[in-house]
Each structure stands twice: as structure tokens, then as C-alpha cells.
PAGU-899139 format. One record per residue (C-alpha): x, y, z; residue in one letter; residue number from 1. Coordinates in nm, 3 decimals, always signed. Layout:
% residues N
+---------+---------+---------+---+-----+
!    east !   north !      up ! r !   k !
+---------+---------+---------+---+-----+
!       X !       Y !       Z ! A ! NUM !
...
+---------+---------+---------+---+-----+
This chain:
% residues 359
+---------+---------+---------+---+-----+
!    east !   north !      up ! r !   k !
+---------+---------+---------+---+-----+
!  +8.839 !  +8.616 !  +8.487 ! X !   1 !
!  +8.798 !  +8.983 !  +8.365 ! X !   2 !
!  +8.418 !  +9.034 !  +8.390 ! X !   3 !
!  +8.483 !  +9.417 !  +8.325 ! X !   4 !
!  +8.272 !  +9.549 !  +8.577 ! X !   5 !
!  +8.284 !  +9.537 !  +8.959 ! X !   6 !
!  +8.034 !  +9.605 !  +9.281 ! X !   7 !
!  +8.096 !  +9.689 !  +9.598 ! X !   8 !
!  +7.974 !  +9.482 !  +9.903 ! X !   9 !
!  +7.620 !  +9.635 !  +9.915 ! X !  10 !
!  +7.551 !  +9.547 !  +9.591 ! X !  11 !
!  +7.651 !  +9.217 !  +9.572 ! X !  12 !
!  +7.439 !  +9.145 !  +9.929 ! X !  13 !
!  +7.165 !  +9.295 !  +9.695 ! X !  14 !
!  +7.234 !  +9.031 !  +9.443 ! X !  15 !
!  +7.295 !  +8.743 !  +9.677 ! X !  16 !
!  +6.947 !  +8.805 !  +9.854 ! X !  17 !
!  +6.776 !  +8.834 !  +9.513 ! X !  18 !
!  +6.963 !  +8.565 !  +9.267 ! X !  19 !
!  +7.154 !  +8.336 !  +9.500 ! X !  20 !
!  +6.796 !  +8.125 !  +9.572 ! X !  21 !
!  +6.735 !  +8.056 !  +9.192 ! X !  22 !
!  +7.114 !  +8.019 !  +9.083 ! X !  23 !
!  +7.438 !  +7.977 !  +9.227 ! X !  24 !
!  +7.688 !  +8.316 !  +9.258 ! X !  25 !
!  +8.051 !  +8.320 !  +9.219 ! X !  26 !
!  +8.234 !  +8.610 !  +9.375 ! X !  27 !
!  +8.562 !  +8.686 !  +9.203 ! X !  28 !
!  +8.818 !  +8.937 !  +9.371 ! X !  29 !
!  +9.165 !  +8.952 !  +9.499 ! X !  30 !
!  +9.298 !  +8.822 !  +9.858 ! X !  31 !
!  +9.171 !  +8.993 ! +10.174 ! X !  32 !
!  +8.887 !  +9.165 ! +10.056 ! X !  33 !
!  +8.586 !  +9.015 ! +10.216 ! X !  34 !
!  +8.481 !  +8.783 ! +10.017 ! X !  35 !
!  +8.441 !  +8.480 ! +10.224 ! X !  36 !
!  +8.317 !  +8.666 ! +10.517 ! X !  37 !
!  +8.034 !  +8.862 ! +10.318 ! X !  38 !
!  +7.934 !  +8.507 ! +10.243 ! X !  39 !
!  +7.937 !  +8.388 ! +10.573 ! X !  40 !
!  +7.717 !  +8.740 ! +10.699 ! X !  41 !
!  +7.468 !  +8.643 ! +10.435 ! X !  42 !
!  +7.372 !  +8.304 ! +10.551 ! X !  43 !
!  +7.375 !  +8.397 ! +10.919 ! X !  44 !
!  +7.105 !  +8.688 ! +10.810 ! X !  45 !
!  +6.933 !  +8.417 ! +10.569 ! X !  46 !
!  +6.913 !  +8.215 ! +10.890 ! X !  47 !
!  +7.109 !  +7.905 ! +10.696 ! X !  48 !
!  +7.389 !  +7.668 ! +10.841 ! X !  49 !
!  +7.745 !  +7.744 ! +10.622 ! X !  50 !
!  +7.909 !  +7.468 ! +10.523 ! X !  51 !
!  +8.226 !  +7.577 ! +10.356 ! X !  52 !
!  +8.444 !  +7.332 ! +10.120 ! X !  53 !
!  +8.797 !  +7.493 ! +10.063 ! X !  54 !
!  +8.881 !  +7.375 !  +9.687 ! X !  55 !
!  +9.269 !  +7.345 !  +9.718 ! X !  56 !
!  +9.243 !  +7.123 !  +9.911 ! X !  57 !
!  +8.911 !  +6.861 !  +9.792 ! X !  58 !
!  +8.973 !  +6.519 !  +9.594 ! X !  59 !
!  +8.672 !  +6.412 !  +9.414 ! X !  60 !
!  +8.558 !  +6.179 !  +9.650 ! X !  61 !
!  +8.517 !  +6.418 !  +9.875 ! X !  62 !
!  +8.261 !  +6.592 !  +9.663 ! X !  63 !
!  +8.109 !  +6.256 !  +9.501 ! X !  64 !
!  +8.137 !  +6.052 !  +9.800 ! X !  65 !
!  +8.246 !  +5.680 !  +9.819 ! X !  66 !
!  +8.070 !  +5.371 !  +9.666 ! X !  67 !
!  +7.885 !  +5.128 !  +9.900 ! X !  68 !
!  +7.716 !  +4.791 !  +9.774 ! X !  69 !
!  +7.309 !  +4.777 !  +9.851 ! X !  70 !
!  +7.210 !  +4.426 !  +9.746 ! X !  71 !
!  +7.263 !  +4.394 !  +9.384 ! X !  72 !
!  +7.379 !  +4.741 !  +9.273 ! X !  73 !
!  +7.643 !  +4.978 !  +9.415 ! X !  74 !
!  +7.556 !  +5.344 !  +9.499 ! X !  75 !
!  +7.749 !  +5.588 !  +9.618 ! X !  76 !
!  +7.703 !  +5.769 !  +9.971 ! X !  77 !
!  +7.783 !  +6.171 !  +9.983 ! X !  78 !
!  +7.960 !  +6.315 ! +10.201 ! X !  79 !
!  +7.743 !  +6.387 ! +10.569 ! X !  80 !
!  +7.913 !  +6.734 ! +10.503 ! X !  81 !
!  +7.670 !  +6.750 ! +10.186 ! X !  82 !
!  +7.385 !  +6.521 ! +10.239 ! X !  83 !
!  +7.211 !  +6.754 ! +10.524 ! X !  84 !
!  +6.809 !  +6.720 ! +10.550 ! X !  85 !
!  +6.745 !  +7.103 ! +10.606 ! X !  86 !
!  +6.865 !  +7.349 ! +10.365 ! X !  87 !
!  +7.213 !  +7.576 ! +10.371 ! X !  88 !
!  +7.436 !  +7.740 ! +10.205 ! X !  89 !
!  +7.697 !  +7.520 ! +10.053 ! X !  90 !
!  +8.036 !  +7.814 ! +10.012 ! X !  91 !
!  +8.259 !  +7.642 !  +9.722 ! X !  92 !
!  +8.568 !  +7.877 !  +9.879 ! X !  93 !
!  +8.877 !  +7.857 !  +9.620 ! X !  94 !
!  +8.668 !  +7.662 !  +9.379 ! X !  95 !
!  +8.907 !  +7.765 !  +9.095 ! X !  96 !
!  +9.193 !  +7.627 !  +9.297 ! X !  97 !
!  +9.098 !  +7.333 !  +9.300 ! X !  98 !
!  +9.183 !  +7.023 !  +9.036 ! X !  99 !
!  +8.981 !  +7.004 !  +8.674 ! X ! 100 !
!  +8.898 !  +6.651 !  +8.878 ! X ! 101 !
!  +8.731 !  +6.804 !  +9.111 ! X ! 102 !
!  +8.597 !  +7.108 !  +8.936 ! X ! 103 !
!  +8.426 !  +6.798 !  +8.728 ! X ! 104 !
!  +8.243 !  +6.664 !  +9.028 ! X ! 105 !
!  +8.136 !  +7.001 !  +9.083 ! X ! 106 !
!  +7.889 !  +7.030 !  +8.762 ! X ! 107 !
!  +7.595 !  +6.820 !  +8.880 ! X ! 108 !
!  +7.645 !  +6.992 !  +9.189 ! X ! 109 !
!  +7.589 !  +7.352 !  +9.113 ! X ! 110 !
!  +7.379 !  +7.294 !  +8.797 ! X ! 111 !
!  +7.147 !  +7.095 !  +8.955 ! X ! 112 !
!  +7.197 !  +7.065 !  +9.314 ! X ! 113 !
!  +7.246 !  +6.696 !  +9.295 ! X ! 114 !
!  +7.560 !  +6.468 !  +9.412 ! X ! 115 !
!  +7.464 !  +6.126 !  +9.275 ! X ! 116 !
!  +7.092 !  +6.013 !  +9.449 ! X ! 117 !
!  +7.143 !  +6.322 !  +9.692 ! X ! 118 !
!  +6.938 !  +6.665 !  +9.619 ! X ! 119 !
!  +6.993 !  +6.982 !  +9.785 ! X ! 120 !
!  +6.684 !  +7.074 ! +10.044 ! X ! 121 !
!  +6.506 !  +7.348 !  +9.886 ! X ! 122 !
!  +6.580 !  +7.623 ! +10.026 ! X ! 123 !
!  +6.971 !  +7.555 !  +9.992 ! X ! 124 !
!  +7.175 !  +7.783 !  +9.800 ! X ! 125 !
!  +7.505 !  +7.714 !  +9.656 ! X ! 126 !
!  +7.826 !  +8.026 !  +9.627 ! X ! 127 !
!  +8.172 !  +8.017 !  +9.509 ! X ! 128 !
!  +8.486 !  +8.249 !  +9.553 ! X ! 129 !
!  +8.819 !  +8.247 !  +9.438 ! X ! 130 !
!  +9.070 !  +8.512 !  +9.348 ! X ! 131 !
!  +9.165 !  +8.607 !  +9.008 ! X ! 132 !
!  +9.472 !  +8.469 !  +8.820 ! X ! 133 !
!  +9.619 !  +8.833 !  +8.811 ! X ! 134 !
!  +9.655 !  +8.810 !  +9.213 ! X ! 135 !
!  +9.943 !  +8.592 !  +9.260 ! X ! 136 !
!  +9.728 !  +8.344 !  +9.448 ! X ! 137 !
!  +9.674 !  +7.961 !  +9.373 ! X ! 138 !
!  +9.427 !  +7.930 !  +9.094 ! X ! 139 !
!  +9.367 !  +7.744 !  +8.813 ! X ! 140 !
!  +9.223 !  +7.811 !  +8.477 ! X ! 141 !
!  +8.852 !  +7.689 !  +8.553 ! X ! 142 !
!  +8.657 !  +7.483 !  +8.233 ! X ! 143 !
!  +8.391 !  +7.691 !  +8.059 ! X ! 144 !
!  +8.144 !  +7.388 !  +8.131 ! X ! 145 !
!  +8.207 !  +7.532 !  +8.504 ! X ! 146 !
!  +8.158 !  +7.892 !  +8.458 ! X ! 147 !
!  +7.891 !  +7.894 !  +8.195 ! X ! 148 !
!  +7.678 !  +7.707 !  +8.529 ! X ! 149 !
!  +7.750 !  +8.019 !  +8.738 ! X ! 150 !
!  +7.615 !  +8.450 !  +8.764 ! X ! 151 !
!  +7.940 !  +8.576 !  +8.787 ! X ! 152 !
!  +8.050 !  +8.925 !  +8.984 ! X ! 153 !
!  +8.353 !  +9.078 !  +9.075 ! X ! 154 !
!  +8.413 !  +9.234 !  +9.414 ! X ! 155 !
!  +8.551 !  +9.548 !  +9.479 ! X ! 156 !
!  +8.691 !  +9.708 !  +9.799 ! X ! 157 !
!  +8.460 ! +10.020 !  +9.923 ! X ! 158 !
!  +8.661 ! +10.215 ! +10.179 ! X ! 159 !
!  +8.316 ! +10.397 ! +10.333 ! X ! 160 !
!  +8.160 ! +10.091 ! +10.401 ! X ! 161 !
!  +8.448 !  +9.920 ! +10.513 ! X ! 162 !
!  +8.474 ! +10.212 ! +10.763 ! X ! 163 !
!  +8.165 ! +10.174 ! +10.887 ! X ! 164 !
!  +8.266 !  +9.840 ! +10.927 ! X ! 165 !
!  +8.494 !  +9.927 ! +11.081 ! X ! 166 !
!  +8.312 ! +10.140 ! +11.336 ! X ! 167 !
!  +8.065 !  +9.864 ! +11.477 ! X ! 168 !
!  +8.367 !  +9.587 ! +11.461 ! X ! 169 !
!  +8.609 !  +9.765 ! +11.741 ! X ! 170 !
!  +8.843 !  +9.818 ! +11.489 ! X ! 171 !
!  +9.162 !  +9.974 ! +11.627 ! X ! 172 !
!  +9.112 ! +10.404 ! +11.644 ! X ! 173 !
!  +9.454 ! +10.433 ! +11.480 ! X ! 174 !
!  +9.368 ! +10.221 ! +11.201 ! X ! 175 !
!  +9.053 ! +10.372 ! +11.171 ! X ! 176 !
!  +9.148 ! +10.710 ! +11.106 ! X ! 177 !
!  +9.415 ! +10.653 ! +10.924 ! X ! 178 !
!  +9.243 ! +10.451 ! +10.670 ! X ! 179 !
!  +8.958 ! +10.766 ! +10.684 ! X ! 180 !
!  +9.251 ! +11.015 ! +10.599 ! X ! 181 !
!  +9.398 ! +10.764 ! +10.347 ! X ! 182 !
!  +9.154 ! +10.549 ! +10.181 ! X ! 183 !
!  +9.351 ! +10.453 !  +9.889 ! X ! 184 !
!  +9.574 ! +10.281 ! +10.130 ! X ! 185 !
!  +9.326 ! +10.038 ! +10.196 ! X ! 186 !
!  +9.386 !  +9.832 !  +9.885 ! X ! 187 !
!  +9.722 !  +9.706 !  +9.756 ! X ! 188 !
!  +9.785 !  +9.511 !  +9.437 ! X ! 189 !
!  +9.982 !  +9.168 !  +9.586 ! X ! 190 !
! +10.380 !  +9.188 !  +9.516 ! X ! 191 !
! +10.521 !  +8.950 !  +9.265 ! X ! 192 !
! +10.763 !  +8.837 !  +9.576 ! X ! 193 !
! +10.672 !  +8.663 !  +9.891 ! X ! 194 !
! +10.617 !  +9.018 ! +10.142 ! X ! 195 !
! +10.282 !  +9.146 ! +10.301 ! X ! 196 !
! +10.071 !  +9.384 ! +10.089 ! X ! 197 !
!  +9.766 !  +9.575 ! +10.210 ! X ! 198 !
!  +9.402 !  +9.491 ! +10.203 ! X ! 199 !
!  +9.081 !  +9.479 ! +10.420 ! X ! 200 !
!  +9.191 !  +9.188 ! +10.620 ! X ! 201 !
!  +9.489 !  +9.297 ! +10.674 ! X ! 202 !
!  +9.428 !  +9.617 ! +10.827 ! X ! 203 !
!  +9.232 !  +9.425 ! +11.027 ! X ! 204 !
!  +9.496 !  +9.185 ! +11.187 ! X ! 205 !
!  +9.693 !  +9.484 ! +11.215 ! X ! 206 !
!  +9.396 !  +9.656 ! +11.441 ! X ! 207 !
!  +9.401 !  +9.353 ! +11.650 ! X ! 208 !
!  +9.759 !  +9.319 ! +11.705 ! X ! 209 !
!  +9.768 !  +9.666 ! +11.832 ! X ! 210 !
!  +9.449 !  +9.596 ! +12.067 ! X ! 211 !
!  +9.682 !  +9.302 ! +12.222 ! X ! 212 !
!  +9.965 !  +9.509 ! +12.281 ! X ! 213 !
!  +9.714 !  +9.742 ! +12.476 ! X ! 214 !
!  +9.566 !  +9.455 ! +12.624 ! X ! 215 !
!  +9.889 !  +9.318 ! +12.756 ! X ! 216 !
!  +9.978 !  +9.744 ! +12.877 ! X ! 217 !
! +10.171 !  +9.817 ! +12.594 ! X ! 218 !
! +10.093 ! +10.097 ! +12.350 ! X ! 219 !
! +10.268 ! +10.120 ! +12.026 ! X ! 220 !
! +10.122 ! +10.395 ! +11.939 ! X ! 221 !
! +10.362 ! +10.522 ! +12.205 ! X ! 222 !
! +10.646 ! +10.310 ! +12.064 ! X ! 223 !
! +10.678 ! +10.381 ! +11.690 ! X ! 224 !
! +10.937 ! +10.112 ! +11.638 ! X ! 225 !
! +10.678 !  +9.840 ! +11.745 ! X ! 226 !
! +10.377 ! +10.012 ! +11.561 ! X ! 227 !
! +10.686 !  +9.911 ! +11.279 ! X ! 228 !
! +10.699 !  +9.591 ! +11.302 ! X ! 229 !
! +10.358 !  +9.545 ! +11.348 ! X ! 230 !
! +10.244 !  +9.757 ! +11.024 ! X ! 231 !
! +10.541 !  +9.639 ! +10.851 ! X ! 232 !
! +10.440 !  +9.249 ! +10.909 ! X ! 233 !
! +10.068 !  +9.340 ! +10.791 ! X ! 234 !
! +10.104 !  +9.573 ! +10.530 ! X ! 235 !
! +10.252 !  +9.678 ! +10.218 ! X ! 236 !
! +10.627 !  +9.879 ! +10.242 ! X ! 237 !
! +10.527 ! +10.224 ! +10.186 ! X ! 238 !
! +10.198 ! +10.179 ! +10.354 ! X ! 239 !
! +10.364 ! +10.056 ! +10.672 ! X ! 240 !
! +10.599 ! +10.297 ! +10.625 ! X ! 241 !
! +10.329 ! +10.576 ! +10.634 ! X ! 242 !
! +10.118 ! +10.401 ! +10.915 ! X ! 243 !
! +10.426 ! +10.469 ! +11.129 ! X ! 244 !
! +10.440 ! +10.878 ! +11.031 ! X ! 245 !
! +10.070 ! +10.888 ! +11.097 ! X ! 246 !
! +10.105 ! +10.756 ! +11.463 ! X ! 247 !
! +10.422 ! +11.033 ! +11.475 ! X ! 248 !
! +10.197 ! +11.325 ! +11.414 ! X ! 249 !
!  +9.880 ! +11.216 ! +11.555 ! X ! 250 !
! +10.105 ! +11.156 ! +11.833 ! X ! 251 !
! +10.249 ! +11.575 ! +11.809 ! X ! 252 !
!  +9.896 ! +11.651 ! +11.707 ! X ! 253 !
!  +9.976 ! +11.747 ! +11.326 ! X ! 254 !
!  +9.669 ! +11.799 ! +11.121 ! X ! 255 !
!  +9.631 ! +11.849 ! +10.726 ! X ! 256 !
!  +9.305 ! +12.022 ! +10.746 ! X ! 257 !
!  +9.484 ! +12.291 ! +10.932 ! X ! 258 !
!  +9.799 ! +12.319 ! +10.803 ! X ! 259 !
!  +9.640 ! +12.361 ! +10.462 ! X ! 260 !
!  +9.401 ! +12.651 ! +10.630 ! X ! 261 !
!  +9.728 ! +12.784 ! +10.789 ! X ! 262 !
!  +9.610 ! +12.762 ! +11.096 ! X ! 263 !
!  +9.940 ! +12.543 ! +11.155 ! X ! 264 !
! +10.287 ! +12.493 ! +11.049 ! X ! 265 !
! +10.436 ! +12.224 ! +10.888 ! X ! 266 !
! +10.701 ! +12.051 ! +11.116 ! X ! 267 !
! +11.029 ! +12.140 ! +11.022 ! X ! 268 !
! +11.288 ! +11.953 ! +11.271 ! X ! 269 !
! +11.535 ! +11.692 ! +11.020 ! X ! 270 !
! +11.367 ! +11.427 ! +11.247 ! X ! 271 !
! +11.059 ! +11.514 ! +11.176 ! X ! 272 !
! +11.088 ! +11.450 ! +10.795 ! X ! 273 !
! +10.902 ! +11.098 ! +10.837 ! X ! 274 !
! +10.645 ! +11.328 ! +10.944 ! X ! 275 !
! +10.643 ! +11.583 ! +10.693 ! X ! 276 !
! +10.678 ! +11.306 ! +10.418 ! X ! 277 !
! +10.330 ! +11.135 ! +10.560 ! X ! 278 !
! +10.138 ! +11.481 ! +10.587 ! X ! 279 !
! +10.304 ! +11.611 ! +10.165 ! X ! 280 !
! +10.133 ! +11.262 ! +10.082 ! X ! 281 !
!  +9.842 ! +11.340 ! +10.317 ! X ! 282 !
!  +9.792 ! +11.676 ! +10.128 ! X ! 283 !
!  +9.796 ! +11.550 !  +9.791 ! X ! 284 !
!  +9.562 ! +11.286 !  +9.879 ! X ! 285 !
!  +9.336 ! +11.533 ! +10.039 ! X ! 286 !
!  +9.337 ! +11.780 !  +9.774 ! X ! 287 !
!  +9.296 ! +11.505 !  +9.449 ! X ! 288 !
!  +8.990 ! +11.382 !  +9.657 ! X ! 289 !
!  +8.821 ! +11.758 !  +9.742 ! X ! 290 !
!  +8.926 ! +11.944 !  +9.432 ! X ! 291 !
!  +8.729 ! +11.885 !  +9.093 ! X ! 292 !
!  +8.888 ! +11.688 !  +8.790 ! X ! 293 !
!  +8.818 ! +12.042 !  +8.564 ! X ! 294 !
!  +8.866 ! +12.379 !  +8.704 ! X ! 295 !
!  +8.529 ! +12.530 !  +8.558 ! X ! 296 !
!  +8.359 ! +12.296 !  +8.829 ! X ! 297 !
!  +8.485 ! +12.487 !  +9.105 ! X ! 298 !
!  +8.289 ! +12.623 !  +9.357 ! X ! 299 !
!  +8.389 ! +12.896 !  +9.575 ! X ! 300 !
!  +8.453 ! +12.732 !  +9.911 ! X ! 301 !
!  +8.663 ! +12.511 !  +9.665 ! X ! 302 !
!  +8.887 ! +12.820 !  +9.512 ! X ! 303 !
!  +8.970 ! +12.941 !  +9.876 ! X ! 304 !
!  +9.090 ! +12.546 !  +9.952 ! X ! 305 !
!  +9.329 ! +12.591 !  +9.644 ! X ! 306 !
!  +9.444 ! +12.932 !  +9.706 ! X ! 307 !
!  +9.533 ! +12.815 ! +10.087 ! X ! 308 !
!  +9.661 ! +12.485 !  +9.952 ! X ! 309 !
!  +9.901 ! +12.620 !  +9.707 ! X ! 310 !
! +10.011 ! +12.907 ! +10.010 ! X ! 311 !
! +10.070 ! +12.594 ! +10.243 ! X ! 312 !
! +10.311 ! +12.408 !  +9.944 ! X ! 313 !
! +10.518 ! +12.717 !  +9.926 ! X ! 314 !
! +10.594 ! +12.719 ! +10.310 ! X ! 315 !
! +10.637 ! +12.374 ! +10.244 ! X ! 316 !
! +10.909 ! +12.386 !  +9.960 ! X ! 317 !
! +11.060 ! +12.655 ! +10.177 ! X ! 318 !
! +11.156 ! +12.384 ! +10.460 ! X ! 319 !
! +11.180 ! +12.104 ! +10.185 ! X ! 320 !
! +11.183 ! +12.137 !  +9.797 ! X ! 321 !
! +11.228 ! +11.766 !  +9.719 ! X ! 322 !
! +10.944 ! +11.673 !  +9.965 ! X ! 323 !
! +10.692 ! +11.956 !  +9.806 ! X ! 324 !
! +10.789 ! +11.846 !  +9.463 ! X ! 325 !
! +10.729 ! +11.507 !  +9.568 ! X ! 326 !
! +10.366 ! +11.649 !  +9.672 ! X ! 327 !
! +10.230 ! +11.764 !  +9.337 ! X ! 328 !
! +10.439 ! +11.466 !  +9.124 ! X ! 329 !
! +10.207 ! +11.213 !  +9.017 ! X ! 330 !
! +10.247 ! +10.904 !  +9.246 ! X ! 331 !
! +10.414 ! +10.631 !  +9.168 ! X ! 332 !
! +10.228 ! +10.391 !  +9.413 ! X ! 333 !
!  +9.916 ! +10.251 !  +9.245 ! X ! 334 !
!  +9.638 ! +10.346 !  +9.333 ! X ! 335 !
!  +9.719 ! +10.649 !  +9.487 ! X ! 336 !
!  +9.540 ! +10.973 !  +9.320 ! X ! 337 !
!  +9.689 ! +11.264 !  +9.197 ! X ! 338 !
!  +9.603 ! +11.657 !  +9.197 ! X ! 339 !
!  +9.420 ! +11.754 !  +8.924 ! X ! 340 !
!  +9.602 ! +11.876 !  +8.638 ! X ! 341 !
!  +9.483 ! +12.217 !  +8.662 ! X ! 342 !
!  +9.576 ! +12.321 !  +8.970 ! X ! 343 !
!  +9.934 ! +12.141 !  +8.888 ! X ! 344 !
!  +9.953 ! +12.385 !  +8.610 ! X ! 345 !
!  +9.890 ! +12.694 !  +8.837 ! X ! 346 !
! +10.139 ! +12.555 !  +9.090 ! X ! 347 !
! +10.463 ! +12.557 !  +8.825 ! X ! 348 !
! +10.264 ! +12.919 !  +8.730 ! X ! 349 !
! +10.259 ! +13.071 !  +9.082 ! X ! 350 !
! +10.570 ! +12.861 !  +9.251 ! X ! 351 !
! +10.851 ! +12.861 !  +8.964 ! X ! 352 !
! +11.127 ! +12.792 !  +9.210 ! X ! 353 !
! +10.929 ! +12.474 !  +9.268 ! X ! 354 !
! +10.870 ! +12.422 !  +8.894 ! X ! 355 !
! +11.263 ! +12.478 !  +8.867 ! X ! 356 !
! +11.297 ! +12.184 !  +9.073 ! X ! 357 !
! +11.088 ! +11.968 !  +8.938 ! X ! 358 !
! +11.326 ! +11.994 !  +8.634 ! X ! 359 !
+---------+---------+---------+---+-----+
């Protein structure tokens, strides 16, 4: 499913509060975003029981029920799952995973809110999920008899209101702020191969493995080679990878803001390079989110960031030139932004020995 436009979670709570009573809603969107658990937040505030069916892994019967004989005629009984007397909100969770079988028994369902004798209370509303076909997950190519019963939106991650979130949830400070400093690390596309990638959720187990190493009086934050495997068994490579440079220079009290003001220097020991790899990719992000797409749209306080910005990538070539080049290259993790083109163009101006070795 390409619908060709997405919301973030606040707008689809917007549209679940003023569709999903009149029609049923699927929510389309890759692995780990939030899908089932905005779902679940929305019938808890409706004040509705969830009762969630996982698709992959229904049979028909399980939807239709089983026949029973009453006198002459046989009917057939729906599951006590289903047939409830008060309303709720039915969550059809992997719908398109499921079997064309069982998508079938699904029609009378969600068109009508009927299984066989059995209606819906009023009151009830009915929501799917699944993930997209693009995501490497389980899905199957659902029938347009299916869809064309269905309002259709695609979710997509917001990093500020996942970090606030974040903030009322206890989420781990670490993961907090680095997701804050690097918000297009909150999202990774899944890998092709079997190996964690990042998203949402799993930020989140990450934040709660580190909580129960604290809880049990162990800090990785003061162990980088746990904080490792932790990240590394969460999270995409590189992101892990960067997780564990953050905790390194939170830990020696390296910050962007100031290096880039020149208030501080950028740390030049040959084991520090870890560190000075995560703050070059910390800088680019920083700048491609603060400096304008077109130079005429500068503001002053914005010309003195890129004046000090390009001053802090020539001390930075002068401890590492394949590092700074690195910094104003355009990434090749997806996702990740790049400096405007602009003030790449005054950088190979002003810093030809980095130009040189970007050659």
C-alpha cells in the first residue's frame, strides 16, 4: 500500500476520534512505530474494552465461529471473543497477514459489523494495522473487496512527540537525549537480512534494558562495551555504533553546541576517534537541521552559526581530514540529512585543503 501521504500520531488520534465511530480505520506503517499501541491509548481514552485479533495467526473459524444445530436449522455461534453485549474496539492487528480465507470472513465484519446473526453493540468500533509489503515483514497482498471497506492512513514516526513521549514514559536519560541530538536516528528502514534495525520500539527496549542494568547496580553507561551489546542487540549497526560514542562523550562531557561556538575543542587523542566520529556526524546533523535550505533565508544569528561552524571544521580537518570530509559528504545512511548545499560550496571556497581531499 502506497497511499502517498502520511500523518503523524496526533493526527491520526484526530482521525480515530472523529471517523473511527462511523467507519472502520486501517493504519498502515512499518514495524515498531506505534501503531498498535496508539490503538490501544485510544480505546482506553474512549473508555472501550480492546479486544485484539492478531491476523497471522486466525483460521476462519475463528472469525466466523463454529456451526451448532438449533432444532431444525444449523446456525453458527461467534466467537465469545466477538459476540460481547457492550461495545469495544475490535483491533484487526496484522490483518494483511493473514490468509485471503480469512481476510474473506473479514468483509461482513468490517462492512457491516456483523459475524453471521451477531451485530456489533453500537458504540463498537472496528481498526486494522499491518505493515507495508516494502518492510520485510509478513504480509500479504490484501483483496480490493477488503480495502475498498476501509479509510486508509499511513503512519509516520514524529521524533518531538515521541520525545515527549518519551518524557512522561521514564524513558532512559541516555536514550532520551540522544535521540533529541539525533532525531533521524530514530527511524531505520528494516535490513533485507535477519539483524536489528532502529525504530520507536526499539529505542524503547533499549531504554529499559539499560534501566535493569541500573536496577540490578550496574551502569553501562559506565561500561561502554555493555551499552554495546545492548545498543547493538536493539538497534541498527551504525546507530548502535553511534549510541556507544554518545555515552563516550557525554561521559568526558563533549558538547556540539560548544565546540561549534568554540567554546571547546574537539578531542583529539587516536582513542578518542569513536568520539570525534559521533560529534563530525553530530555537527552535520546539527547544522542541516539549524541552517536554511537557501542562503538568502539567512538570518543573522544564523550567519554567525556558519561562520563559527565552518572555523570549528577547519580545527577539525586539522586533527582529522578524512573525519571532516566525512562531515560535509552527503550521508550515505538513509535518512540522515545533509548540509545545505550552499554552505558546502563556501566550505571547498574557504577550506581548499579540505576540498583537496575530498578529491
Amino acid at each position: 500500500m502506497n497511499i502517498g501521504l502520511t500523518v503523524p500520531p496526533s493526527k491520526l488520534s484526530e482521525i480515530l476520534w472523529t471517523v473511527a465511530l462511523a467507519r472502520p480505520v486501517f493504519i498502515w506503517g512499518p514495524p515498531g512505530i506505534g501503531k498498535s499501541t496508539l490503538v490501544e491509548n485510544f480505546a482506553a481514552e474512549a473508555g472501550l474494552p480492546c479486544v485484539s485479533l492478531l491476523g497471522s495467526q486466525l483460521a476462519p473459524e475463528d472469525i466466523i465461529g463454529v456451526p451448532r444445530i438449533n432444532g431444525s436449522v444449523s446456525e453458527f455461534c461467534p466467537p465469545k471473543m466477538i459476540a460481547r453485549d457492550e461495545p469495544y474496539c475490535l483491533f484487526l492487528d496484522e490483518l494483511n497477514a493473514c490468509s485471503h480465507e480469512v481476510q474473506k470472513a473479514f468483509y461482513s465484519l468490517i462492512n457491516d459489523r456483523r459475524v453471521g446473526e451477531y451485530k456489533l453493540p453500537p458504540g463498537s468500533v472496528v481498526l486494522g494495522a499491518g505493515n507495508r509489503s516494502n518492510d520485510s515483514a509478513i504480509v500479504r497482498t490484501m483483496s480490493s473487496a477488503l480495502i475498498n471497506r476501509m479509510l486508509h492512513v499511513e503512519l509516520r514516526v514524529s521524533h518531538r512527540e515521541w520525545l515527549e513521549w518519551a518524557a512522561k514514559n521514564d524513558v532512559h536519560e541516555l536514550v532520551y537525549e540522544y535521540v533529541q541530538n539525533r532525531p533521524d536516528h530514530l527511524l531505520a528502514p528494516p535490513d533485507k537480512t535477519e539483524v536489528p534495525f532502529s525504530t520507536p520500539r526499539s529505542w524503547h527496549i533499549l531504554s529499559d534494558c539499560l534501566r535493569q542494568y541500573a536496577a540490578a547496580g550496574s551502569d553501562p553507561a559506565l561500561d561502554p562495551e555493555t551499552a554495546g551489546v545492548l545498543a547493538r542487540g536493539c538497534l541498527s549497526a551504525h546507530h548502535a555504533a553511534q549510541f556507544v560514542a554518545f555515552i563516550k562523550q557525554a561521559k568526558n562531557k563533549y558538547k556540539i553546541a560548544a565546540i561549534i561556538s568554540g567554546e571547546e575543542k574537539w578531542p583529539s587523542r587516536v582513542e578518542d576517534r569513536d568520539v570525534l566520529y559521533f560529534l563530525a556526524q553530530s555537527y552535520r546533523a546539527r547544522l542541516a537541521k539549524e541552517l536554511p535550505e537557501k542562503k538568502e533565508n539567512l538570518s543573522p544569528e544564523m550567519k554567525e552559526t556558519a561562520h563559527l561552524a565552518k572555523a570549528a571544521l577547519k580545527n577539525l580537518a586539522a586533527i582529522s581530514l578524512e573525519i571532516a570530509q566525512m562531515a560535509v559528504s552527503k550521508s550515505d545512511q538513509e535518512n540522515e540529512p545533509d548540509l545545505p548545499d550552499w554552505f558546502v560550496v563556501e566550505i571547498i571556497r574557504d577550506l581548499p585543503r579540505l576540498a583537496a581531499a575530498k578529491e
